[in-house]
C-alpha positions as YAML, in Angstrom:
chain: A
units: angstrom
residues:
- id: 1
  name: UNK
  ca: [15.56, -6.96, -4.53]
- id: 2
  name: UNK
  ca: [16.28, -7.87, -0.70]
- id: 3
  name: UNK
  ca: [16.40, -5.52, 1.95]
- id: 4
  name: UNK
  ca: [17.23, -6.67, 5.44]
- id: 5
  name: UNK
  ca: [15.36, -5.57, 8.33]
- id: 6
  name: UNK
  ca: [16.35, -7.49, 11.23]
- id: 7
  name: UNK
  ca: [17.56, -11.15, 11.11]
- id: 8
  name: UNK
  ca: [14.18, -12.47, 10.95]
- id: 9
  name: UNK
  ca: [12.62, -10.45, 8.39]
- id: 10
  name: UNK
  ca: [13.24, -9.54, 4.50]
- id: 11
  name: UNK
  ca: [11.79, -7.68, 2.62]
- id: 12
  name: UNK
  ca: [11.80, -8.95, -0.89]
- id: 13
  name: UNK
  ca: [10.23, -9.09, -4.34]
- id: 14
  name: UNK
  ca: [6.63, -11.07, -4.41]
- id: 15
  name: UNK
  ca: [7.11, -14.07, -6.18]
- id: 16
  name: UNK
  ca: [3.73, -16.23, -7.81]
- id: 17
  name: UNK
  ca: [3.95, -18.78, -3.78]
- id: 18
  name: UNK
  ca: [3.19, -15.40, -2.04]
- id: 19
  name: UNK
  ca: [0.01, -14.66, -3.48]
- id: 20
  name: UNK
  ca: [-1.52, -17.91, -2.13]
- id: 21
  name: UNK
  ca: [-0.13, -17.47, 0.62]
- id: 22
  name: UNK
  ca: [-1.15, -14.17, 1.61]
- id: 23
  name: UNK
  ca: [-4.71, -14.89, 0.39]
- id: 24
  name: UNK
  ca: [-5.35, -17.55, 2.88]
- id: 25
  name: UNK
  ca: [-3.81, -15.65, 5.89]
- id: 26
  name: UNK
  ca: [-6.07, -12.81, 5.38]
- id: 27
  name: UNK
  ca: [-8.97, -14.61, 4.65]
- id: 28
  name: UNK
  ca: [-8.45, -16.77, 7.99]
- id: 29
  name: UNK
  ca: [-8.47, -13.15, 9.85]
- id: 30
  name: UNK
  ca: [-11.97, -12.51, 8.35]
- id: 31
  name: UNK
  ca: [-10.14, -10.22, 5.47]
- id: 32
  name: UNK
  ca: [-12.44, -9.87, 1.99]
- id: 33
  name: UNK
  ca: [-9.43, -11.42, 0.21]
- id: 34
  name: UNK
  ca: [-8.74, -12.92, -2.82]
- id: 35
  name: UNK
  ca: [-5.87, -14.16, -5.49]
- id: 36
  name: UNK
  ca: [-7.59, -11.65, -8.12]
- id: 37
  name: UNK
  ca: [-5.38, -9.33, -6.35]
- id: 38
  name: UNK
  ca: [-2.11, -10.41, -6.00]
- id: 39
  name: UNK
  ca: [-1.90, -11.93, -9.31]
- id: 40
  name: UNK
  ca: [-2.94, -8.46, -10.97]
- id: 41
  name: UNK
  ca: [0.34, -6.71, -9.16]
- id: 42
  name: UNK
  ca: [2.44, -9.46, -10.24]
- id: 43
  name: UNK
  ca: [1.60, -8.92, -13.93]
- id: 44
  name: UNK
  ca: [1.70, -5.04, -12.91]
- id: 45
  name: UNK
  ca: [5.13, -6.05, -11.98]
- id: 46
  name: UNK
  ca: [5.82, -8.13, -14.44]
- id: 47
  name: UNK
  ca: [5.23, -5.90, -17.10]
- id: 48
  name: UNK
  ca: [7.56, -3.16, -15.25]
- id: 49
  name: UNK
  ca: [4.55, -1.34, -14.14]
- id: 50
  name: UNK
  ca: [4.87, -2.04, -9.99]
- id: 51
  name: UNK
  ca: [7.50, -2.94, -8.07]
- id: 52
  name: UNK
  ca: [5.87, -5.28, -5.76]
- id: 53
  name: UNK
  ca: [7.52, -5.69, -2.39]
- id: 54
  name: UNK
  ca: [6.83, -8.67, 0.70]
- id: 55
  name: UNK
  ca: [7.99, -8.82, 4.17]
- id: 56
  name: UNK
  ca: [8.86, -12.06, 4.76]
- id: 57
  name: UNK
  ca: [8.95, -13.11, 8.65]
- id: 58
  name: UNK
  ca: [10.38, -16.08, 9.73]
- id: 59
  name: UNK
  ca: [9.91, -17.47, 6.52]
- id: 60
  name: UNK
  ca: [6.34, -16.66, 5.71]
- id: 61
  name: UNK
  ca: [4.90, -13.87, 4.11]
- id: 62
  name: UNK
  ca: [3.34, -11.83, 6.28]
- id: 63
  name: UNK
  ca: [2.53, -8.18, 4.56]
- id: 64
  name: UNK
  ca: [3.00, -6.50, 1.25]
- id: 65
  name: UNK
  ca: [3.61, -3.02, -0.52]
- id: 66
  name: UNK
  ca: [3.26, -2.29, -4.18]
- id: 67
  name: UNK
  ca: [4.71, 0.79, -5.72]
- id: 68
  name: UNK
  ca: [3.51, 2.37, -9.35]
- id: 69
  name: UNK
  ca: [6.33, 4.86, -10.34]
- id: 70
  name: UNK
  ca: [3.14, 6.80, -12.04]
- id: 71
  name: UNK
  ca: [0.10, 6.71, -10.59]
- id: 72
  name: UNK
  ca: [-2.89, 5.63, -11.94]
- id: 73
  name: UNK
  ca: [-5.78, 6.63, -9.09]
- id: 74
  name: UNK
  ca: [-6.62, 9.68, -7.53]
- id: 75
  name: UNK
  ca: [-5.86, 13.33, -7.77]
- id: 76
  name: UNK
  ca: [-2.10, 12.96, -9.05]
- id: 77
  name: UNK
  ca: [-2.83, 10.27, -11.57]
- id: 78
  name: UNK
  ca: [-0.56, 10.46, -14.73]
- id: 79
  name: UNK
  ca: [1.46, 13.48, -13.59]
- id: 80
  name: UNK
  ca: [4.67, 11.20, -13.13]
- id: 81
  name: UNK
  ca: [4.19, 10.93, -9.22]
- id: 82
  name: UNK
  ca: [4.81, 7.37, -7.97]
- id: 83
  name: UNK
  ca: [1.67, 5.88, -5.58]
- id: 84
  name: UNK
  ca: [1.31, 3.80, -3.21]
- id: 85
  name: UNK
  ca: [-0.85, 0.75, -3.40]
- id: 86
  name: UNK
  ca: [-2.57, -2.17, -1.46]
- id: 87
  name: UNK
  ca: [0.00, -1.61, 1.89]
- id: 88
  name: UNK
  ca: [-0.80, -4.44, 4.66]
- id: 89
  name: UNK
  ca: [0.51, -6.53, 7.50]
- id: 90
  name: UNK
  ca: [-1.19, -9.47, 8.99]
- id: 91
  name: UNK
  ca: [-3.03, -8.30, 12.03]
- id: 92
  name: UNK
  ca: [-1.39, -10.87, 14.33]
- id: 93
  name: UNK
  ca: [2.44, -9.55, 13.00]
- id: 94
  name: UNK
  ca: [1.63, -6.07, 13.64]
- id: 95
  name: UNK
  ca: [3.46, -3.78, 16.05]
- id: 96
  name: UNK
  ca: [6.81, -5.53, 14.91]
- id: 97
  name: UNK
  ca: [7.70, -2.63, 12.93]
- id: 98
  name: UNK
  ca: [7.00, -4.62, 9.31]
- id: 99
  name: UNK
  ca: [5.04, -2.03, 8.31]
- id: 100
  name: UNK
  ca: [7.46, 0.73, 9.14]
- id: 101
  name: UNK
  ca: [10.20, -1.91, 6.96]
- id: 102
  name: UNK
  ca: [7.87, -2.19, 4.08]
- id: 103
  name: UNK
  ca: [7.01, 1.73, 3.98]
- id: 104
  name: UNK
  ca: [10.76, 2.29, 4.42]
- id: 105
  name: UNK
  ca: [11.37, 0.06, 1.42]
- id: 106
  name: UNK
  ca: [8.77, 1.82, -0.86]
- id: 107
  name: UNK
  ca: [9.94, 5.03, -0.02]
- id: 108
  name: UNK
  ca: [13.22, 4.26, -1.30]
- id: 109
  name: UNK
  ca: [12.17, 2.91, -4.18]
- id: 110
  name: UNK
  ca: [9.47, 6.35, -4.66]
- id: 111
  name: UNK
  ca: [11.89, 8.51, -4.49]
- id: 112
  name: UNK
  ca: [14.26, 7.53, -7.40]
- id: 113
  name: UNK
  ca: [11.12, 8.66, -9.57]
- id: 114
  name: UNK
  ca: [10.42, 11.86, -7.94]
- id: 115
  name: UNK
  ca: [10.40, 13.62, -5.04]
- id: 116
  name: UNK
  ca: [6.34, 13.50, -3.98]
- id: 117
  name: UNK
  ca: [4.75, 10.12, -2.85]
- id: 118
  name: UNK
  ca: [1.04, 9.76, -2.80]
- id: 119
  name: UNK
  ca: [-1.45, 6.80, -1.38]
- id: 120
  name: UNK
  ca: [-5.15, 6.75, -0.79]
- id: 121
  name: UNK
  ca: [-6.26, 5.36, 2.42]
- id: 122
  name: UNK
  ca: [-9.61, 4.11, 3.80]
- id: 123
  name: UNK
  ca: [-11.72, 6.23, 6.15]
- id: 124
  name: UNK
  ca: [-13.19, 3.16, 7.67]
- id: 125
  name: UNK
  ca: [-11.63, 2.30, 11.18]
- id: 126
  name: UNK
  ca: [-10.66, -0.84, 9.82]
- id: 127
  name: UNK
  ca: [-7.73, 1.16, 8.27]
- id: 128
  name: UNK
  ca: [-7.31, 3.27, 12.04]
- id: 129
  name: UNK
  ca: [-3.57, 1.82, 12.09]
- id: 130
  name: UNK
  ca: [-2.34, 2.83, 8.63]
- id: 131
  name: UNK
  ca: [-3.90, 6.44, 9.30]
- id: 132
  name: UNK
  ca: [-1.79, 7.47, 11.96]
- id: 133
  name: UNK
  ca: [1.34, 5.24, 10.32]
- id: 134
  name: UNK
  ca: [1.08, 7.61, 7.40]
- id: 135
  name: UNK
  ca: [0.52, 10.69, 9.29]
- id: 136
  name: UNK
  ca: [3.38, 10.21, 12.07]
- id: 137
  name: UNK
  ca: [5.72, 9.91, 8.75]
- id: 138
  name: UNK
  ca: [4.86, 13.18, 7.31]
- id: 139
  name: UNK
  ca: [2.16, 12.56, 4.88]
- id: 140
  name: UNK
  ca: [-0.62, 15.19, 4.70]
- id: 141
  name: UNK
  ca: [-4.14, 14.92, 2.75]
- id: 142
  name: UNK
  ca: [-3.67, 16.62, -1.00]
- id: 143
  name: UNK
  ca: [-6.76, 19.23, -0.44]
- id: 144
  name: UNK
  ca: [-8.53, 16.98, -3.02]
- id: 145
  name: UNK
  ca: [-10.94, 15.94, -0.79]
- id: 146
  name: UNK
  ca: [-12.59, 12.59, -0.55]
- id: 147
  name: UNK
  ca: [-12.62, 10.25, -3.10]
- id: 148
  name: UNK
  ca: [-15.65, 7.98, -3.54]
- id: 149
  name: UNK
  ca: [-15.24, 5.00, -6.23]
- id: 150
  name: UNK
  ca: [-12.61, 6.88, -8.05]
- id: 151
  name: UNK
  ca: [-13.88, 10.42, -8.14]
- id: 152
  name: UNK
  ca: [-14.01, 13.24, -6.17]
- id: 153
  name: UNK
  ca: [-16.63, 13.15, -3.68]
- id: 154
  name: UNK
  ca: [-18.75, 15.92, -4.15]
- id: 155
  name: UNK
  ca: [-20.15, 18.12, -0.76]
- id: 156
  name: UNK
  ca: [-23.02, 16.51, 0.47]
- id: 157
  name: UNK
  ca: [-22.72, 14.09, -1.87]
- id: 158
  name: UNK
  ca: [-23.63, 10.63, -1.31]
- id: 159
  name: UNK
  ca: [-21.03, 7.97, -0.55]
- id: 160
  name: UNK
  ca: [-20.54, 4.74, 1.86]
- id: 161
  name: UNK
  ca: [-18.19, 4.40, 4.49]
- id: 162
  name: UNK
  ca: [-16.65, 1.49, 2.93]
- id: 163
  name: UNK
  ca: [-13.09, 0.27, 1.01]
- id: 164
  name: UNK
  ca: [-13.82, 2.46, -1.88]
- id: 165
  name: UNK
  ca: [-14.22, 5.90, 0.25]
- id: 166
  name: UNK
  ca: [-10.52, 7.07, 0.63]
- id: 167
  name: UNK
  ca: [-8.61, 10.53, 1.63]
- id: 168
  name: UNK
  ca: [-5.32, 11.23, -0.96]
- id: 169
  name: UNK
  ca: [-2.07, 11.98, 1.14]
- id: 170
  name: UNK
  ca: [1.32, 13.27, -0.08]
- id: 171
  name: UNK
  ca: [4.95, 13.27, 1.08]
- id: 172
  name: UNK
  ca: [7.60, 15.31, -0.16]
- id: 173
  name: UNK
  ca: [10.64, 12.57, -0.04]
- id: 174
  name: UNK
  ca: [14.40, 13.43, 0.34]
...
């Protein structure tokens, strides 16, 4: 699948060069990172599990977006809502509006399984930037609460502030 942006960016299907590539550009912005990943989406995708989307600027890869048609995390697990999963942009391409391209692609690809998206997302302030992306384009926490390693995060419950602590949004699509 290709989906033109502007002239200088595509976003396309990941191929097996991206996930190398991708690996050492986050891990050279001080990114946790590894191939582990990548290659786990591409079998995902592979097996017509994910579709598994890249933005491609200038030639290099430079973010990615992977979409389950049914989920397999959080509150709407199994129900036969597509998520969203593992959305980023290289730090140094952002503000270019690759994110926007790559969210605009999964959308489109979301809603020809149903109308409601949903995504986890971080509480860190390392994910500051993908909070208010998802919230300026309509999508509102689930009233699950917070998550914690896979579960519901129970009040006063303990929990780090880390990856693994995320808040469940939904958008109604069409």
């Amino acid at each position: 699948m290709i989906y033109d942006i502007k002239e200088k960016l595509v976003i396309r299907s990941m191929e097996d060069q991206d996930v190398q590539a991708i690996t050492e550009a986050e891990i050279e912005q001080g990114w946790n990172a590894s191939v582990t990943k990548y290659q786990k989406r591409l079998a995902d995708q592979r097996a017509g599990k994910a579709v598994c989307l890249v933005a491609e600027y200038e030639g290099r890869p430079v973010g990615y977006i992977n979409v389950y048609p049914t989920g397999s995390e959080g509150p709407l697990a199994g129900k036969n809502y597509p998520e969203i999963v593992d959305f980023g942009v290289l730090e140094k391409n952002r503000g270019q509006g690759i994110g926007t391209a790559l969210m605009d692609a999964a959308e489109k690809i979301a809603v020809t399984y149903a109308d409601t998206v949903y995504l986890g997302v971080g509480l860190h302030s390392g994910y500051g930037a993908a909070q208010r992306m998802y919230i300026k384009r309509g999508y509102i926490p689930d009233g699950s609460g917070v998550w914690y390693r896979g579960k519901v995060c129970e009040p006063y419950g303990k929990c780090a502030n880390d990856d693994d602590l995320v808040l469940y949004l939904v958008k109604k699509l069409g």
